[in-house]
Backbone bond lengths (Angstrom), bond angles and torsions (degrees), N, CA, C in turn:
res aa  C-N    CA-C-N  psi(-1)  N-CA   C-N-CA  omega(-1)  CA-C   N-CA-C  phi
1 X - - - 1.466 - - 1.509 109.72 -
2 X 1.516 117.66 136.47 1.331 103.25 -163.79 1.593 95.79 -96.49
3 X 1.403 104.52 166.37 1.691 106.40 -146.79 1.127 85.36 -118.65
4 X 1.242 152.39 31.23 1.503 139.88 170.29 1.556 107.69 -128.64
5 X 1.325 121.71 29.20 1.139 141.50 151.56 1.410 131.45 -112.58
6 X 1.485 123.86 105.57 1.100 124.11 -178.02 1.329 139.22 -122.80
7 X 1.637 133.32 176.82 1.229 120.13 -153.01 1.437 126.86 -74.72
8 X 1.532 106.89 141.74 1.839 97.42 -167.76 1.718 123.88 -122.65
9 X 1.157 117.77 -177.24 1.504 102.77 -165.46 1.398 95.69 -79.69
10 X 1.786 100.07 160.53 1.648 112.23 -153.88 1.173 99.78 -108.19
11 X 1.436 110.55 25.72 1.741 112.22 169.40 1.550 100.13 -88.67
12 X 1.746 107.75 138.05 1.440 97.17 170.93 1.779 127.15 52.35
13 X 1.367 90.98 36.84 1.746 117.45 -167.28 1.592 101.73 -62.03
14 X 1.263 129.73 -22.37 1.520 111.84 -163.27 1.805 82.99 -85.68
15 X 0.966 122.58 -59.64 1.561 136.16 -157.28 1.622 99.66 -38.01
16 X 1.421 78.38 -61.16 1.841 92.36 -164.39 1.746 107.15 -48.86
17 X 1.374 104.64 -51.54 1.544 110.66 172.40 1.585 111.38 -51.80
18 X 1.359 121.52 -57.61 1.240 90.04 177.91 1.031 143.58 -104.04
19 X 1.850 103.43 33.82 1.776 125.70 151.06 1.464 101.82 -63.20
20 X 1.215 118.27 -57.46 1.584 125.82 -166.10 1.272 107.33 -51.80
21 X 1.512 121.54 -56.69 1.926 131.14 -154.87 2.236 77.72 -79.16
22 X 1.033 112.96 -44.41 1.457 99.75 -170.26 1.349 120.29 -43.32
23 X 1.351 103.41 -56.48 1.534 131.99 178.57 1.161 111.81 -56.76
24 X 1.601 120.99 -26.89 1.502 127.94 -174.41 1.659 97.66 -71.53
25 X 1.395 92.38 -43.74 1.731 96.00 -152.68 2.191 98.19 -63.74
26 X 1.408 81.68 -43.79 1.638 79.51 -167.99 1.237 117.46 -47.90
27 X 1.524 106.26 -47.45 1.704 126.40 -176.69 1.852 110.67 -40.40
28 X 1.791 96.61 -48.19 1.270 105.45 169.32 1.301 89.42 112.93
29 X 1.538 137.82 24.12 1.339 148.59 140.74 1.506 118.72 -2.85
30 X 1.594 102.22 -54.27 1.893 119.23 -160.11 1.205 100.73 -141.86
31 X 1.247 105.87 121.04 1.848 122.65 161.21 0.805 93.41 -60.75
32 X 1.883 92.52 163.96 1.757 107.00 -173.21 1.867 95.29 -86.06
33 X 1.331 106.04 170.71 1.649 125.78 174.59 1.287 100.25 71.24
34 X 1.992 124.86 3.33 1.145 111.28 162.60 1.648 142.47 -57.77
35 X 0.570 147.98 134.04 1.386 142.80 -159.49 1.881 113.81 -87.31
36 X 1.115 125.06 135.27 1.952 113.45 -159.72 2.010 77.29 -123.17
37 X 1.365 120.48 101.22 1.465 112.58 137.18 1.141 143.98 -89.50
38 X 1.435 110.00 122.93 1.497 123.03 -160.49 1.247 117.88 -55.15
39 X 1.563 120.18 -27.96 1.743 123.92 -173.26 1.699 87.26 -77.09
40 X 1.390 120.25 -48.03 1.541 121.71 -171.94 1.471 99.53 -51.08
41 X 1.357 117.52 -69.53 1.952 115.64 -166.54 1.626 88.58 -72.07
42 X 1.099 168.38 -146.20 0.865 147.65 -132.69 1.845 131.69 12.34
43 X 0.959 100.38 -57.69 1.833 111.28 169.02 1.107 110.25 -69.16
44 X 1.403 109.97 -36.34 1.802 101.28 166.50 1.280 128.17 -81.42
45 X 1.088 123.10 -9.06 1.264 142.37 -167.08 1.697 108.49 -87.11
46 X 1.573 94.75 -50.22 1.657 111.40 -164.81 0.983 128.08 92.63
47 X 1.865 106.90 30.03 1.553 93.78 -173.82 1.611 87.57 -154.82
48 X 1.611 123.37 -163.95 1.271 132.97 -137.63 1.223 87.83 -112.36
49 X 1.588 133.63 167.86 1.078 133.78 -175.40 1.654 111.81 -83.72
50 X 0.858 120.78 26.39 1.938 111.38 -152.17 1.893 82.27 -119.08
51 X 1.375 125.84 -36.22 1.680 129.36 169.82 1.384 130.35 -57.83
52 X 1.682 86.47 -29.47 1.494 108.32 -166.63 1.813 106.90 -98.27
53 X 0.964 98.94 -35.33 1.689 102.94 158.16 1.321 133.94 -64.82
54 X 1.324 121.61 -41.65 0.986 148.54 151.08 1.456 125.01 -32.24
55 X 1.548 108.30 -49.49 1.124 127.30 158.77 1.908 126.47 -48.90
56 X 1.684 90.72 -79.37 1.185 121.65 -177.49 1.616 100.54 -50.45
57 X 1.530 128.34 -36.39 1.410 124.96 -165.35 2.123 90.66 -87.71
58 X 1.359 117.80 -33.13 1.391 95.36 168.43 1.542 122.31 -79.86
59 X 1.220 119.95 -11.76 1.546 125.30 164.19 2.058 103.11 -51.42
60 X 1.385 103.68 -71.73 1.542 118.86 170.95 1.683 98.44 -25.71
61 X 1.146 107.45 -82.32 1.731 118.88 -167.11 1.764 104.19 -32.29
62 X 1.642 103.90 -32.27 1.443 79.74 -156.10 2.123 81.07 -114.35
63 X 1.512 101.31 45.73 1.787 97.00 -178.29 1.427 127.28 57.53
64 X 1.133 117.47 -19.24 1.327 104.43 -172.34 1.537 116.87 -78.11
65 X 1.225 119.91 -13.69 1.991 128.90 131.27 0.867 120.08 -105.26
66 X 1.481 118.31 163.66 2.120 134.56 -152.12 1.835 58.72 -135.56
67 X 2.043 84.82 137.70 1.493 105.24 133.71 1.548 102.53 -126.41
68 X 1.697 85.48 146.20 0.859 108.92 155.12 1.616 173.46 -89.76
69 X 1.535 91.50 -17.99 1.219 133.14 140.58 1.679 130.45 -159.00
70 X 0.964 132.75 -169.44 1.542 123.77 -156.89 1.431 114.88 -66.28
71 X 1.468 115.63 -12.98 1.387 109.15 177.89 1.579 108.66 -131.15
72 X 1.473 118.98 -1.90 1.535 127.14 174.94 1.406 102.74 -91.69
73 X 1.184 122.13 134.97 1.330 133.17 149.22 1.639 110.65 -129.28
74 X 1.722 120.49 147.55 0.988 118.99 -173.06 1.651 92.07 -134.99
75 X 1.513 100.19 -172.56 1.569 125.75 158.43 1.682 102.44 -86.65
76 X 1.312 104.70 137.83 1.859 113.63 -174.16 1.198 112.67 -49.89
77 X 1.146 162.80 156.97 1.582 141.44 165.72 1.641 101.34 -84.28
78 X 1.378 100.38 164.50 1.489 118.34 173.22 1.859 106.88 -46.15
79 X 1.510 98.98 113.35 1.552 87.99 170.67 1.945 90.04 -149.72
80 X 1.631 87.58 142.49 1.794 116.50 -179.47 1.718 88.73 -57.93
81 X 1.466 128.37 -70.79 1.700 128.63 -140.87 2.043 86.30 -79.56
82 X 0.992 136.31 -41.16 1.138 141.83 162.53 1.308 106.69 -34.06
83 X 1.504 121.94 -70.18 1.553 124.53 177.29 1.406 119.57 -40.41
84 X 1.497 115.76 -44.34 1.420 142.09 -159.68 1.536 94.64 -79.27
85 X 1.067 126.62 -40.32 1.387 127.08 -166.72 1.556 101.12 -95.53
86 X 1.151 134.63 -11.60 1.950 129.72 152.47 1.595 99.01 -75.65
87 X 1.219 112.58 -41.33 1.417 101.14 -147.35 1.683 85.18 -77.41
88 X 1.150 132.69 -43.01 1.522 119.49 174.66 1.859 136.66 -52.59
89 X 1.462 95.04 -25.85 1.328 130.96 172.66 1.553 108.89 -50.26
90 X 1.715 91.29 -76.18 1.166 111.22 178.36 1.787 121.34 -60.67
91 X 0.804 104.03 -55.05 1.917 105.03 163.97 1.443 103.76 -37.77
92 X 0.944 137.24 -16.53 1.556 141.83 -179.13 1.367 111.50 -80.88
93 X 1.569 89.71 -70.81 1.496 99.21 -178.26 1.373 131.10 -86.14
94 X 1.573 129.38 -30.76 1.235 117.56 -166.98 1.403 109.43 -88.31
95 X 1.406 130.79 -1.02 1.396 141.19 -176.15 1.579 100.76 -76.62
96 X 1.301 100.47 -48.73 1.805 118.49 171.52 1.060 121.87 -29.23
97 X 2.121 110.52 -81.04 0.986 111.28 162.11 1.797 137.98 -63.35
98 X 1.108 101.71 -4.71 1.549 95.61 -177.95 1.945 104.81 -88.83
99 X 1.705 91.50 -15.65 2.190 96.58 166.72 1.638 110.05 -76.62
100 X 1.317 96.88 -19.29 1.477 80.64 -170.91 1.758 104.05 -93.41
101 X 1.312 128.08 -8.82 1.121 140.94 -125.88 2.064 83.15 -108.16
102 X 1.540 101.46 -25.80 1.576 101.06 -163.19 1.897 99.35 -75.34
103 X 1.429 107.32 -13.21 1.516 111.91 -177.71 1.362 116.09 -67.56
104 X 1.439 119.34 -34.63 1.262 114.23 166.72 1.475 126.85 -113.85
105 X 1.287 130.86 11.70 1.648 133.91 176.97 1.296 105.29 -61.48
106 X 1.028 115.87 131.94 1.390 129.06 171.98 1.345 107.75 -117.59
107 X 1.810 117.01 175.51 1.372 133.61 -173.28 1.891 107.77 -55.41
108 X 1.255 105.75 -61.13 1.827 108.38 163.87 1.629 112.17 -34.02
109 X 1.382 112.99 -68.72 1.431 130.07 -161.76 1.844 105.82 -43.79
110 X 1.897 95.41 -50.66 1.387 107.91 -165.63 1.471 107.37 -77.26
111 X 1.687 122.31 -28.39 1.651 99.46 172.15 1.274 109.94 -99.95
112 X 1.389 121.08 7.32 1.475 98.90 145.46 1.467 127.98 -67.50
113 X 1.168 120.86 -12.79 1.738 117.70 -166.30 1.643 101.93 -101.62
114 X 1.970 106.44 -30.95 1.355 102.15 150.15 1.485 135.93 -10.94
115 X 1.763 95.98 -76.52 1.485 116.06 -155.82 1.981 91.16 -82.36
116 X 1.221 116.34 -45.85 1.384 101.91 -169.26 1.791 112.30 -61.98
117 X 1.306 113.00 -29.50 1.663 129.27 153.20 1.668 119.46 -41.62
118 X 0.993 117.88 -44.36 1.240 128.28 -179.50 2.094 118.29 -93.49
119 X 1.226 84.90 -14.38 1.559 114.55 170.82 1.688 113.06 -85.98
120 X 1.308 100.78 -49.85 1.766 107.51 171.40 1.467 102.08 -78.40
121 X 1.410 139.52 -31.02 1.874 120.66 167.43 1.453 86.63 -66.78
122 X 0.858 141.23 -72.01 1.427 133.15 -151.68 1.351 120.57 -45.31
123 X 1.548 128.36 -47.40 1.399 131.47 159.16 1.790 94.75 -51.88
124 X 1.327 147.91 -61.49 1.130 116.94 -138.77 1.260 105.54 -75.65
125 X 1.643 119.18 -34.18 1.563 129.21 179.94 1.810 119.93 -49.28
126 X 1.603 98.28 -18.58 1.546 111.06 -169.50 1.886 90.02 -101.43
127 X 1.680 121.40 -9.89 1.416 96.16 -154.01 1.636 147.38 96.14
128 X 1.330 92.22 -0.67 1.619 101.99 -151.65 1.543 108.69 -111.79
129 X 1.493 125.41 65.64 1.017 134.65 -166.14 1.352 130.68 -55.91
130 X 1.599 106.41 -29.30 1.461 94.21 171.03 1.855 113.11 -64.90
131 X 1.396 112.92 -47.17 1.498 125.03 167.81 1.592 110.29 -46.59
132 X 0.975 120.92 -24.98 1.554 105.09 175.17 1.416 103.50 -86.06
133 X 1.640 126.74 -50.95 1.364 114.57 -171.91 1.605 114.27 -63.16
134 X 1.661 122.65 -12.21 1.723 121.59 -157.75 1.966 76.77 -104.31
135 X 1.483 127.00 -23.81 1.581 81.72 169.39 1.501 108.46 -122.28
136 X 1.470 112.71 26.89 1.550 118.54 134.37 1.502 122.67 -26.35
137 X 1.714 86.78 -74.83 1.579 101.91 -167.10 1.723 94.13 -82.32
138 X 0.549 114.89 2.10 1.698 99.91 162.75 1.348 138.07 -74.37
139 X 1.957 86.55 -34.33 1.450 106.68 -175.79 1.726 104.34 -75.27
140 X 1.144 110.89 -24.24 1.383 125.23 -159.29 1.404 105.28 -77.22
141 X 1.580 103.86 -65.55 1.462 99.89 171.65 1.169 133.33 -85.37
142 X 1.429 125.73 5.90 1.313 137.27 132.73 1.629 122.30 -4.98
143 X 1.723 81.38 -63.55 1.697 125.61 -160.03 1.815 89.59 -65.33
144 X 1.633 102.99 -89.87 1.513 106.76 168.88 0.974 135.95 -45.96
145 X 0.906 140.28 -46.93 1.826 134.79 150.88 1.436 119.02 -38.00
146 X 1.284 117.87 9.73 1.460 106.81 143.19 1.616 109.37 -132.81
147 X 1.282 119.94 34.64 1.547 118.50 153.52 1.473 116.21 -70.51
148 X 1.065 134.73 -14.75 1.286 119.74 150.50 2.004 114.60 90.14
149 X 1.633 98.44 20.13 1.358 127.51 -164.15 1.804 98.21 -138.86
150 X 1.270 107.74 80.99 1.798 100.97 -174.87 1.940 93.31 -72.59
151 X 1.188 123.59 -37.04 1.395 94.92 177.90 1.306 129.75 -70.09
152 X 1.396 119.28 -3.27 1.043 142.45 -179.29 1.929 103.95 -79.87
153 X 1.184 107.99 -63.28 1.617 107.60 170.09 1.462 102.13 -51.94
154 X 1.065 123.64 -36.28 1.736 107.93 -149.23 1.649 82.30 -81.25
155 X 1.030 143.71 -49.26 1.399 147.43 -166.73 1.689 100.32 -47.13
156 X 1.508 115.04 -63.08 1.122 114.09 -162.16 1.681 106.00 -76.62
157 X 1.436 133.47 -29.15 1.133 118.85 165.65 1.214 118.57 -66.49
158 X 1.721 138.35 5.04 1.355 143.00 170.97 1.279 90.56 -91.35
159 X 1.108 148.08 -38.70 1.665 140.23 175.86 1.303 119.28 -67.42
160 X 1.622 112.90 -23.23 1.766 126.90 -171.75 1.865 79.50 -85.23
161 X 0.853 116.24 -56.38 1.871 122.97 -163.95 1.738 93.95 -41.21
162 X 1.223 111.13 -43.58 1.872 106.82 -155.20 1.690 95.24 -93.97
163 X 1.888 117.33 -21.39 1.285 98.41 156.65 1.068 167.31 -108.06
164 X 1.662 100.41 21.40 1.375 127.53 -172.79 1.422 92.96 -78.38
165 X 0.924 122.83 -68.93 1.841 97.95 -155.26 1.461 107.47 -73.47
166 X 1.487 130.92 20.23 1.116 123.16 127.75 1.626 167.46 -70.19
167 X 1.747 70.59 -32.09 1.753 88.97 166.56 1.687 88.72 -85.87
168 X 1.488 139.92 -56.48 1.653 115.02 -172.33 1.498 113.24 -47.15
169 X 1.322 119.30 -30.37 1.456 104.17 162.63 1.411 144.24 -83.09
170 X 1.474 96.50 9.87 1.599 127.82 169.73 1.562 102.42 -92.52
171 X 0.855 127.64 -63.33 1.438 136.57 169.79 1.290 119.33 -33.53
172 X 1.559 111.57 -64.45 1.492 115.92 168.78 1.490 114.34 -59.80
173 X 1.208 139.47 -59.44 0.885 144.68 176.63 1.816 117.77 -32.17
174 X 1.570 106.06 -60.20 1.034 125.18 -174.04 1.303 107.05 -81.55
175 X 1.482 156.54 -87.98 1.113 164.11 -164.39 1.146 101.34 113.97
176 X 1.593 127.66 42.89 2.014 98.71 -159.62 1.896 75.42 -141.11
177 X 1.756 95.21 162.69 1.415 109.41 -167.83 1.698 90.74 -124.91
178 X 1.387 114.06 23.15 1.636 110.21 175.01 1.591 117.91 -97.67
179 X 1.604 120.08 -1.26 1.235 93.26 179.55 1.139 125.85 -79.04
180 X 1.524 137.21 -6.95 1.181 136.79 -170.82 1.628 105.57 -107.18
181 X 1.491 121.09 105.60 1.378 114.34 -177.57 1.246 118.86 -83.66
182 X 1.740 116.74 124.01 1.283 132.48 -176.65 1.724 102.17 -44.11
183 X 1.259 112.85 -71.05 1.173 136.95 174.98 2.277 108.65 -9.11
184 X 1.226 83.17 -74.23 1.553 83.16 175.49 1.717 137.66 -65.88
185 X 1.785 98.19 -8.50 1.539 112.10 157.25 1.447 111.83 -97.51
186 X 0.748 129.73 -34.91 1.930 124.40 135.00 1.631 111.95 -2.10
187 X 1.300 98.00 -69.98 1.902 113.21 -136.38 1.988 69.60 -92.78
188 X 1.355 121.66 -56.45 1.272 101.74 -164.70 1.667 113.23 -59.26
189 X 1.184 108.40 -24.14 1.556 92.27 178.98 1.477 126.87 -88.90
190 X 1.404 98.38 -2.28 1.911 102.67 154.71 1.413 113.59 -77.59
191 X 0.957 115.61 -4.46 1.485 118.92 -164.14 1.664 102.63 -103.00
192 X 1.352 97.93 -34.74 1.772 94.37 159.97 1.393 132.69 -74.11
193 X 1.476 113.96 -39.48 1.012 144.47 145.60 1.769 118.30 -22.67
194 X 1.161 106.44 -39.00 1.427 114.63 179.52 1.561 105.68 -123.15
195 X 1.572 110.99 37.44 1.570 87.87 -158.99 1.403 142.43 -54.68
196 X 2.059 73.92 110.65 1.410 96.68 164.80 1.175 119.07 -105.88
197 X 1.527 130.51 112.36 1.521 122.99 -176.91 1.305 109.57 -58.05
198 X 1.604 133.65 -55.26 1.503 133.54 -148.34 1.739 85.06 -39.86
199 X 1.773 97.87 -60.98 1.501 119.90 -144.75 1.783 100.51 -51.22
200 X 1.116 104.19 -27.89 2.152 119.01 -159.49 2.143 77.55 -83.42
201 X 1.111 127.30 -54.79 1.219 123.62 -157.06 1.652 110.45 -63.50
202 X 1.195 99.94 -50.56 1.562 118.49 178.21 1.748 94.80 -65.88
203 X 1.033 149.45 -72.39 1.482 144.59 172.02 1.450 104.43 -18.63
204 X 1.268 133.32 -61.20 1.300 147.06 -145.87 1.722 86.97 -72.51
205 X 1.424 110.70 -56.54 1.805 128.58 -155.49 1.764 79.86 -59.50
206 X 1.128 123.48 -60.50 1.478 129.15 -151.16 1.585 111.61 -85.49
207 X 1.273 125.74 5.99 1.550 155.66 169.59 1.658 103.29 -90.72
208 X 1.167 111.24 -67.96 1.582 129.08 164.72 1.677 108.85 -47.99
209 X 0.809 116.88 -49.61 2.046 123.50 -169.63 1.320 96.52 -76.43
210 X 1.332 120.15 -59.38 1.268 120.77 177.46 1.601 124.01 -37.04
211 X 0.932 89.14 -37.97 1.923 86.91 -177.71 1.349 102.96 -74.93
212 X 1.412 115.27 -36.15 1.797 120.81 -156.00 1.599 106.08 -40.63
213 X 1.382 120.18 -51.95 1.498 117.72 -158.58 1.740 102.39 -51.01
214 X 0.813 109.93 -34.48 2.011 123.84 -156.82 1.270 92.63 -76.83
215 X 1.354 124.53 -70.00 1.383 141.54 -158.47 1.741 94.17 -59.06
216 X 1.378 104.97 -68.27 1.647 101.88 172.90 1.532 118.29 -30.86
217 X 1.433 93.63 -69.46 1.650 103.79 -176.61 2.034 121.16 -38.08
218 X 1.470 111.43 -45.84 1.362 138.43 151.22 1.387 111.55 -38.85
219 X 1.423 118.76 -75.00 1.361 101.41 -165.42 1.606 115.30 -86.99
220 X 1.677 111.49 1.92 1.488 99.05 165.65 1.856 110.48 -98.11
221 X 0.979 96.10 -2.05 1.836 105.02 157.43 1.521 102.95 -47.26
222 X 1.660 97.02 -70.10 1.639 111.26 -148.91 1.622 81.72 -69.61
223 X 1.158 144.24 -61.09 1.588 141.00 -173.19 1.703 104.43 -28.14
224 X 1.148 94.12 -53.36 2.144 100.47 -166.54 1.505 112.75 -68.59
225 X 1.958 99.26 -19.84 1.566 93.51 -161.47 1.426 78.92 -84.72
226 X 1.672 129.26 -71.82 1.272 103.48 176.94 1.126 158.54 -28.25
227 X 1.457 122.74 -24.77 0.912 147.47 -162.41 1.581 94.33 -86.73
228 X 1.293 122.04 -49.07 1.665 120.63 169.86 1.216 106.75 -61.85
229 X 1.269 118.75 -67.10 1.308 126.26 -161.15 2.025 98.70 -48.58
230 X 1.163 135.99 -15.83 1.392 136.87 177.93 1.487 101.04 -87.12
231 X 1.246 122.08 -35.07 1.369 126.14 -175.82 1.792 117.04 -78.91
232 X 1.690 85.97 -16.14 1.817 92.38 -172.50 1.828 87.09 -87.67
233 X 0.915 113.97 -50.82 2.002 117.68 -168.99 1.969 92.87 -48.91
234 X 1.036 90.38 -44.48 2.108 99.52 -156.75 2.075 90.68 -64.96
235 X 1.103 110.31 -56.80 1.430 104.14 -168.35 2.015 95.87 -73.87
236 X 0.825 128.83 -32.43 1.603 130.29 165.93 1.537 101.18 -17.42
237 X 1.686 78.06 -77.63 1.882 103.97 -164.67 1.401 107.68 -55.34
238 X 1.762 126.39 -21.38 1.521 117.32 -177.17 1.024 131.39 -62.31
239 X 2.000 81.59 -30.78 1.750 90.63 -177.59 1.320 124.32 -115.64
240 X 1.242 119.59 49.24 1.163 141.17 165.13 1.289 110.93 -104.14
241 X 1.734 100.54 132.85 1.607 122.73 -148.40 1.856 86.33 -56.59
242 X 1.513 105.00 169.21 1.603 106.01 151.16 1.258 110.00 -105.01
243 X 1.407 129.72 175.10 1.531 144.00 -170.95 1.303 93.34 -99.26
């Protein structure tokens, strides 16, 4: 049970829970193929299992947990065509909102995204990966949260939900503070700065692309190692005597 989630008021208990497990996932809280037990988040939570299901089964609905069977639910496992299908999603949408987003930024709006910009180089220069990805997404939805389309945010934070515990398992895996290029939160914030949407949309697309090579490269690692490692169990079992 992950321990940096804790118990909340029991007004409106399903919601709140699955603000919290959402927020977990994005942050990058839970690797994927992790396993979520309901009696476990429940006790942490402070409440009965019937909120917490409730929750966890609208997390499922909208993918950002796999069940697996009627009482397992997990985090999705690491998958390449899975990746491919956010990362296409998202090229859609977050370029969108960050064009529409240049219509209303104002002088406040823009040095706030400044300092949290200069806050995310700063975690990577120190190393500190969870801190770079929590004011990643800060900078991001900073950005979108003023497109002025709430179904539009809620969509794309269901895409941040299914990819946080991917990039933390990029992170761990890797040790490296290069997938997120400084460079293109740079160029996007001249682009607000002058708002110009094309320029803020195209930043966003080329922020997104940028990572792809790594992330690819990663999860067709983990594909090949598995992919043996199934072939080492299968020839095991061949040659084991029969009775």
């Amino acid at each position: 049970m992950n321990e940096q989630i804790s118990p909340i008021d029991k007004s409106n208990m399903s919601a709140r829970v699955y603000n919290e497990v959402r927020e977990a996932l994005v942050a990058g809280r839970f690797l994927p193929d992790e396993r979520i037990r309901l009696q476990d988040m429940a006790e942490r939570f402070g409440t009965s299992v019937t909120p917490v299901r409730e929750a966890l089964l609208r997390l499922v609905s909208e993918r950002a947990l796999h069940m697996q069977a009627a009482k397992m639910i997990s985090v999705p496992p690491l998958s390449l065509e899975r990746y491919l299908e956010l990362r296409t999603i998202r090229l859609q949408l977050e370029p969108l909102a960050a064009e529409l987003a240049t219509a209303h930024i104002g002088p406040a709006e823009l040095a706030k995204l400044v300092e949290l910009n200069a806050q995310f180089e700063q975690a990577g220069t120190q190393g500190d990966a969870d801190a770079r990805m929590g004011f990643n997404r800060a900078f991001h939805f900073g950005i979108y949260n003023l497109c002025g389309l709430p179904t539009l945010q809620a969509i794309i934070e269901n895409l941040w939900a299914s990819m946080g515990p991917v990039l933390k398992a990029y992170f761990l895996h890797n040790k490296a503070m290069s997938l997120i290029d400084p460079d293109q939160h740079r160029s996007l914030l001249d682009a607000l700065r002058k708002h110009d949407g094309k320029a803020a949309a195209e930043a966003i697309r080329q922020d997104i692309l940028g990572a792809a090579p790594s992330i690819i490269s990663f999860l067709e690692e983990i594909e090949e190692l598995e992919k043996s490692n199934d072939m080492n169990v299968r020839g095991a079992k061949a040659k084991e005597p029969r009775s």
